[in-house]
N, C-alpha and C positions, 0 to 999 in steps of 0.2 A: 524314938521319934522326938524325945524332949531333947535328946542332944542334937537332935539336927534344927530344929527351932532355937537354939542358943545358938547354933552357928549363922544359922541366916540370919539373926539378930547382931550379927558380928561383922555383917560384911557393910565396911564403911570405904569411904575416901581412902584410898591409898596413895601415900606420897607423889608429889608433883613433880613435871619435867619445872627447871629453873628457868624462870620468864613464859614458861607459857604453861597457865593455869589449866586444870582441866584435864589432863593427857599425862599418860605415863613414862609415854615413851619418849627418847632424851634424842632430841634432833641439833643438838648445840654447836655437834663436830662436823655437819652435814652442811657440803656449799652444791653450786648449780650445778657441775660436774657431776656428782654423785646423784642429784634429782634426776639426771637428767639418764645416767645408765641404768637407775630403776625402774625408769620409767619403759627405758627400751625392754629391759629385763619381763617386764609386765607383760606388754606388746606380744614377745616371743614365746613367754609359756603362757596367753591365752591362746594365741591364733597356732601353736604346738597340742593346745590339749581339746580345742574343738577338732581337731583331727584325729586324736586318739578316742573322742567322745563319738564320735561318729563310725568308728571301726567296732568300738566296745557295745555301742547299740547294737550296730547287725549280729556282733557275734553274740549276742545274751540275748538277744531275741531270736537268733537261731536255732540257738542250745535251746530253747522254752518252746519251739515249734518242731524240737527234734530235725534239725536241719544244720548243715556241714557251717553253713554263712560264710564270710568272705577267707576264702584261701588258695589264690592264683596268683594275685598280684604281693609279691615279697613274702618273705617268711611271716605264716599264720596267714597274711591276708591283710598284712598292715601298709602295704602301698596302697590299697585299695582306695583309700581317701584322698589321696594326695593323685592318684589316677582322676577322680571325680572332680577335685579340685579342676586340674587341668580341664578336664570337659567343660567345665563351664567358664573358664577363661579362652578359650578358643572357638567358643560357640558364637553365630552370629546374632548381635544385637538388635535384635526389634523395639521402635518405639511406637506405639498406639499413636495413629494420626487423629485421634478424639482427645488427646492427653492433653494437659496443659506441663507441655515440655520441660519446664524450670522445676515449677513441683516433681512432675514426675523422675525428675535425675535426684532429686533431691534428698526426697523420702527415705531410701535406704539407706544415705550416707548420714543422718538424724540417728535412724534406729543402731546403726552399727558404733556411730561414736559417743552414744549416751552408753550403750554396752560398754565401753571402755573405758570408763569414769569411775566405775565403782569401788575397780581394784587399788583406786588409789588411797584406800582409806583401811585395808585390810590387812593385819597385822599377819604376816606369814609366823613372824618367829621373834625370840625377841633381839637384843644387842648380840650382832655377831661378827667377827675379826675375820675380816678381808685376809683369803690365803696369803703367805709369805709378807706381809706388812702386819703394822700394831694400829692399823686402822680398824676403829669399830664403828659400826652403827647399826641403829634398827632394823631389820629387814623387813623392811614397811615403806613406803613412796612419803606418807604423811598423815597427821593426824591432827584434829581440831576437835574442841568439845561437844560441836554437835554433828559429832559425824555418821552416823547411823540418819539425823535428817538429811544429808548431803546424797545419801544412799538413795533414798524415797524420793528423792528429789530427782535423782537420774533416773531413777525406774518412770517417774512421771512424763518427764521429759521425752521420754523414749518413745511412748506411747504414738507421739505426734509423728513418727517417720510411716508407723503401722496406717494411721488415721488418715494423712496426708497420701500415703500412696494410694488407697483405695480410692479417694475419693478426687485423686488428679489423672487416673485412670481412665474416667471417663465411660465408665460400663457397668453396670449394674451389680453383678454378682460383688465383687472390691469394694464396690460401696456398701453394701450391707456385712460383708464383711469389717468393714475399715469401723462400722456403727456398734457392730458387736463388741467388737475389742473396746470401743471407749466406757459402753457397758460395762465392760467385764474385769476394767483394769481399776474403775470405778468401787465396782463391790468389792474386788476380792481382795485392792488394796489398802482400802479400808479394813477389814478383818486380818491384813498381815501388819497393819500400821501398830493395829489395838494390840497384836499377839506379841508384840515388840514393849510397846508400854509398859507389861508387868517386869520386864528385864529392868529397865528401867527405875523404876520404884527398888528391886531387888538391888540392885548395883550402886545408885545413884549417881550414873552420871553416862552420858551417851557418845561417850567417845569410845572408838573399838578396841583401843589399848589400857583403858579403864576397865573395860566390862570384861576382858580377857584375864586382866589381873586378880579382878574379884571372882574368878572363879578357881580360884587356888586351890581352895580345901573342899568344893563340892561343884559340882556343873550345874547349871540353870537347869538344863532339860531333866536333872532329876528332880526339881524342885518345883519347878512351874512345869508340871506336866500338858495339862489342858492348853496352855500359849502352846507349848513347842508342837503339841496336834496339831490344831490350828494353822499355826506357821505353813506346817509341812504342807496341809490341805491349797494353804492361800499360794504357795507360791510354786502349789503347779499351776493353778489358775493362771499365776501372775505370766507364765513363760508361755499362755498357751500349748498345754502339753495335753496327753489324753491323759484324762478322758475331758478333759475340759478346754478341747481346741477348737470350739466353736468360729472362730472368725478366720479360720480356714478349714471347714469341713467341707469335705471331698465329697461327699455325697450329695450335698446340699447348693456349697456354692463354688464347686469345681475346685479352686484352689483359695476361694477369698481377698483377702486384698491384694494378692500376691498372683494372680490370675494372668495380669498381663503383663507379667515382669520375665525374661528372659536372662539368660547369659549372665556377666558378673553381677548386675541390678539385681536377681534375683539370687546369685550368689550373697551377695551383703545384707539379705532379709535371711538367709539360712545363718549365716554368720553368725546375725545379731540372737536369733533364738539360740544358739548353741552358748554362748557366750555368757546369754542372763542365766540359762540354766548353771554355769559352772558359777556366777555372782550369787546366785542367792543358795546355792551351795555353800559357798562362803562364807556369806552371811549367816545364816545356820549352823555350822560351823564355829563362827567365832563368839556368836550370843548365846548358843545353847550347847553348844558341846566343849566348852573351855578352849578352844583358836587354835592354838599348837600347845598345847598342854599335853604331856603322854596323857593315857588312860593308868587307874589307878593301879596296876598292881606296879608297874611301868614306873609309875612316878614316883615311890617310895620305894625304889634301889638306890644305895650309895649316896643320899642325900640329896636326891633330886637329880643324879645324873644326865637322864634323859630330857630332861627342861632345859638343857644349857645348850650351847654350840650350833651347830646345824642339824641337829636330833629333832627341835622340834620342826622344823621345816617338813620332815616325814611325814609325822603325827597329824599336820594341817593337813596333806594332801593324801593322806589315806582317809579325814572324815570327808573331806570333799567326795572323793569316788565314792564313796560310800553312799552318799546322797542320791550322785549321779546313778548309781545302781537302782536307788529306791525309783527316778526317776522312769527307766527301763524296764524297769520290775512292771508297775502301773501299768504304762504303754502297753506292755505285752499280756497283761489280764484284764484289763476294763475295757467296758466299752463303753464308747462318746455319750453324754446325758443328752436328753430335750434342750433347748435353753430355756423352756418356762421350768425345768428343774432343776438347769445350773443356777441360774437369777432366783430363785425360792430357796434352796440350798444358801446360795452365797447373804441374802439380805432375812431370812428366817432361820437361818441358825446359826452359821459361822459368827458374823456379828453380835448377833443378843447374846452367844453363848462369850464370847469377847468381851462385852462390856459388862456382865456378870462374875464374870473372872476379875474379871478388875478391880470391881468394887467388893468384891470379897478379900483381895491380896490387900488391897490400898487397910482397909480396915483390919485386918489381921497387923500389917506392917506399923498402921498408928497404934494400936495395943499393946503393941512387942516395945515400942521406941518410946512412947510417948503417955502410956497408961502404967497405973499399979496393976498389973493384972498377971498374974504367974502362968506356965508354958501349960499346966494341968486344966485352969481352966478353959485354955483358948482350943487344947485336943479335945475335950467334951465337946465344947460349942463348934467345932468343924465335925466332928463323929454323928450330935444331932442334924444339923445342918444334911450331911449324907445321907440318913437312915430319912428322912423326909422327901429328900428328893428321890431317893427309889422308890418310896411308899405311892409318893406323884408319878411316876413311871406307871408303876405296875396297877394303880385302882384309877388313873385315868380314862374315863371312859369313850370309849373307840367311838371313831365319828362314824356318824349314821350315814345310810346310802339315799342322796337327794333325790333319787326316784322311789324311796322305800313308802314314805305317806303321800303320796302323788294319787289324784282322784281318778279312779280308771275309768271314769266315765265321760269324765271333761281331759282328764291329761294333765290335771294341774298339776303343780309341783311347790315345795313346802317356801317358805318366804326366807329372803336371804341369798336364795338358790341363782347364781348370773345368769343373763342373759340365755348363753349358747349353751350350760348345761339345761339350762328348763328344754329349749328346743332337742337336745338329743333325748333328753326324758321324755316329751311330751311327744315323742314324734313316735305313730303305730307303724308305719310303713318300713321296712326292713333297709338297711343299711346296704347299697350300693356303691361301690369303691369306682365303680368306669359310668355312673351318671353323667359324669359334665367329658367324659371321652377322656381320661389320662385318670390316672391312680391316684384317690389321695387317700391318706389316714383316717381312719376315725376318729370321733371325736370324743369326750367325755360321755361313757353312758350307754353308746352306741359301739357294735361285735360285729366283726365281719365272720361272715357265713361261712359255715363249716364245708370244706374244704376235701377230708379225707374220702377215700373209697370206698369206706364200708360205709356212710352218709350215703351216699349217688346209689349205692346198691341199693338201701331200704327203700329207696322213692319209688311211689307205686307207678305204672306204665303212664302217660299220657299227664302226667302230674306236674307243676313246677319243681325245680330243684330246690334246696334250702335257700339259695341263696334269693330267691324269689325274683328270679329272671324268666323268660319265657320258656315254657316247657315246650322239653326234645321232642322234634315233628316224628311224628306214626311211620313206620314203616308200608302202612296202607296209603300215606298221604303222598308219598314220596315219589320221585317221578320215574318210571319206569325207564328201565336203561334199554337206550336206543341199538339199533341194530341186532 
C-alpha cells in the first residue's frame, strides 16, 4: 500500500503537445482534411454500434430470460436492427395537432446532435500511421485542456431536446415526463460532475489525453474506488436507463416525453439514448479504466507492445462493451425505483457520499505533495478514519416506527412526523385501494388487506372480509331462482 501511495504521489504533468499547452496529444501534422474524415469516421462507428448495441441487448437479455432472442433476420439475428431501423423510416409521420410544430420537429434533432459531440474529445488510441503512408496522427478528432468540461457540457445541453419535446407535445403524460428528466439530469449530474473531480485532483489536469497518459502505471478506478461507484450509479441515471428511467416509465406515463413522437422523430430520441450510453461508456473508459491502455499483464509484454499501433484501439473498445454489458446486465435484474426514492437516493447519498470523497482525496493529496508527513502515517489516519465509519454503520441506531409512540386514544403521532404520514398513522378505518373508484397505492403507514385464500376461508359466515368491505350476502337473503 505504501508503494502505491508513492506512486499516486508521482503522477504529475506529463510533457506538452508544442503550442498547445494542456494536452498530450500532438495535433501539429493535422489540417481540415483529416478533421474532417475523423469526424465522418466518428459518425459511422456511433451510428454502426448503436445498432450492434441494440442487437447485443436483445440477445443478453435473452440469454438472462432463457430465451432464443433475435435469430431470423441475418446470421445470429444481426440484421434484426437494421430491419427496425427500416420500420421506423418507412412508418408514417404523425404530428400532434396540440404541438407547437417548430419545437416539436425540433427536439430530437437537439438531443441526437449533443449525443454527437462528445466523441470529439475521446482519445481512441494514441499517434497511429495511416496504412501504406508515413502519415501519423492521433486517433482522436481533438483535444483542449478542459475537455472533460466540454463533455458535461453536452450531456447538459442534451437535456433540452428530452425537456423541449415533452413539453411542445402539448399533452400531459411528455410533460411530466419532459419535468422528470430536468430533475433527474439535475441530481444525477451533479454526483457524476463531483465523481469526476477526484480524477481531476489525481491527474491534474482535464484534458482526456492528459488523464489517459497519467494513468500509465496504475488506473484511477483502482485508486478512487468510491468516484468510479458512483460514476457507474450516476450515469445510468444520466442515460435514463433502468432502473432509473423514470421520465419515460411505461407504467406510469405510457411512453413520457416520447409519447407522441412517431416514425424517424421518434427514431432520433431512440438514437440519442443509445448513443449517450456508448459516450459515457467512453468516458469511463478513458477516466477510470486507462482509455486504450491494455490491461496489465498485456501491457508489460515486449516493452509495451500492446500500447503502440492499432493494438490500443481494441483495448478501448472492448472496455466500452464492457460497460455497455454492465449497462444490460442492470436492465435485465432491477426493477424501476419510486422517484421519491430515485430523488432521495440521488440528493442523500450519491452526492454527500461525493463531496465526502473529495474532501477526503483533496486532503490526503495536500499531505502527500505539500506536507512533511510520511505514507505510514497517512495509512493509520485512513485505517482509523475506516474502523470509525463502520463503528457508525453498525451502532447507529435504527429509525424508530412514526406510528410506534402515537396516543391510541387520540391518534396522535410523535413531532417531526409530516403531514400524510400522521394521517396514514392516525387513520383507524382500514385501507381501501378502489375508495375513490380506480387503484391507488398505499401510503406510508398504511397495508392493503390481505388478500390470500386461506384469509377468506377463516372469515366467520355473514362477517366482513379483511379487507373491510361489505360482507358476502346470506345464502338466505339471496333471491330465489326464477322458474
Amino acid at each position: 500500500m505504501t508503494g502505491l501511495l508513492n506512486l499516486v504521489s508521482g503522477a504529475v504533468l506529463v510533457s506538452e503537445t508544442p503550442g498547445v499547452p494542456g494536452i498530450k496529444a500532438d495535433f501539429s501534422q493535422d489540417n481540415g482534411w483529416t478533421y474532417l474524415v475523423k469526424a465522418v469516421l466518428i459518425i459511422v462507428f456511433l451510428l454502426t454500434s448503436v445498432l450492434i448495441a441494440i442487437w447485443f441487448e436483445r440477445k443478453v437479455v435473452a440469454r438472462m430470460q432463457v430465451r432464443p432472442g433475435p435469430n431470423v433476420h441475418g446470421p445470429f439475428g444481426l440484421l434484426q436492427s437494421l430491419a427496425d431501423a427500416m420500420k421506423l423510416l418507412l412508418k408514417e409521420d404523425l404530428t400532434v395537432s396540440a404541438a407547437d410544430k417548430f419545437v416539436y420537429i425540433l427536439a430530437p434533432m437537439i438531443a441526437v446532435f449533443c449525443s454527437l459531440l462528445t466523441f470529439a474529445v475521446i482519445p481512441f488510441g494514441p499517434n497511429v500511421t495511416i496504412p501504406f503512408t508515413d502519415y501519423s496522427t492521433p486517433a482522436q478528432l481533438t483535444d483542449f485542456p478542459v475537455a472533460v468540461l466540454y463533455i458535461l457540457a453536452c450531456a447538459s445541453v442534451g437535456v433540452y431536446g428530452i425537456v423541449l419535446g415533452g413539453w411542445s407535445s402539448g399533452s400531459t403524460y411528455p410533460l411530466l415526463g419532459a419535468v422528470r428528466s430536468t430533475a433527474q439530469v439535475i441530481s444525477y449530474e451533479l454526483a457524476m460532475g463531483l465523481a469526476l473531480v477526484s480524477v481531476f485532483i489525481m491527474a491534474g489536469s482535464m484534458s482526456t489525453s492528459e488523464i489517459v497518459d497519467s494513468q500509465t502505471r496504475v488506473w484511477w478506478a483502482l485508486i478512487l474506488i468510491p468516484s468510479f461507484i458512483i460514476y457507474i450509479i450516476a450515469m445510468i441515471g444520466e442515460t435514463n436507463r433502468l432502473p432509473f428511467d423514470l421520465p419515460e416509465a411505461e407504467g406510469e406515463l405510457v411512453s413520457g416525453y416520447m409519447t407522441e413522437y412517431s416514425s424517424m422523430k421518434f427514431a432520433w430520441f431512440f438514437l440519442a439514448e443509445y448513443i449517450n450510453m456508448i459516450n459515457v461508456s467512453a468516458v469511463a473508459t478513458t477516466l477510470f479504466l486507462g482509455g486504450w491502455r491494455a490491461p496489465w499483464p498485456l501491457s508489460a509484454i515486449n516493452d509495451g507492445m500492446f500500447n503502440e499501433g492499432w493494438w490500443p484501439i481494441l483495448w478501448f473498445l472492448a472496455k466500452v462493451w464492457a460497460f455497455m454489458f454492465v449497462f444490460v446486465w442492470v436492465r435485465g435484474t432491477l426493477l424501476r425505483l419510486r422517484y421519491d426514492q430515485f430523488m432521495k437516493f440521488g440528493w442523500k447519498i450519491l452526492i454527500p457520499a461525493a463531496l465526502a470523497w473529495i474532501v477526503v482525496l483533496a486532503v490526503v493529496q495536500g499531505m502527500i505533495r505539500f506536507g512533511d508527513v510520511d505514507n505510514r502515517t497517512i495509512l493509520i489516519g485512513a485505517g482509523a478514519l475506516f474502523a470509525v465509519a463502520l463503528l457508525a454503520i453498525f451502532l447507529w441506531p435504527a429509525r424508530k416506527d412514526p406510528g410506534g409512540g402515537a396516543d391510541k386514544a387520540g391518534g396522535a403521532t410523535p413531532s417531526g412526523t409530516s403531514p400524510y404520514r400522521k394521517a396514514a398513522t392516525a387513520s383507524p378505518e382500514p385501507f381501501d385501494a378502489f375508495a375513490g373508484g380506480f387503484p391507488v397505492p398505499p401510503l406510508p403507514g398504511q397495508s392493503l388487506p390481505s388478500a390470500s385464500r386461506r384469509a377468506r376461508r377463516l372469515v366467520p359466515e355473514g362477517s366482513p372480509p379483511p379487507g373491510g368491505g361489505p360482507a358476502a350476502p346470506d345464502a338466505q337473503d339471496e333471491e330465489a331462482p326464477r322458474g
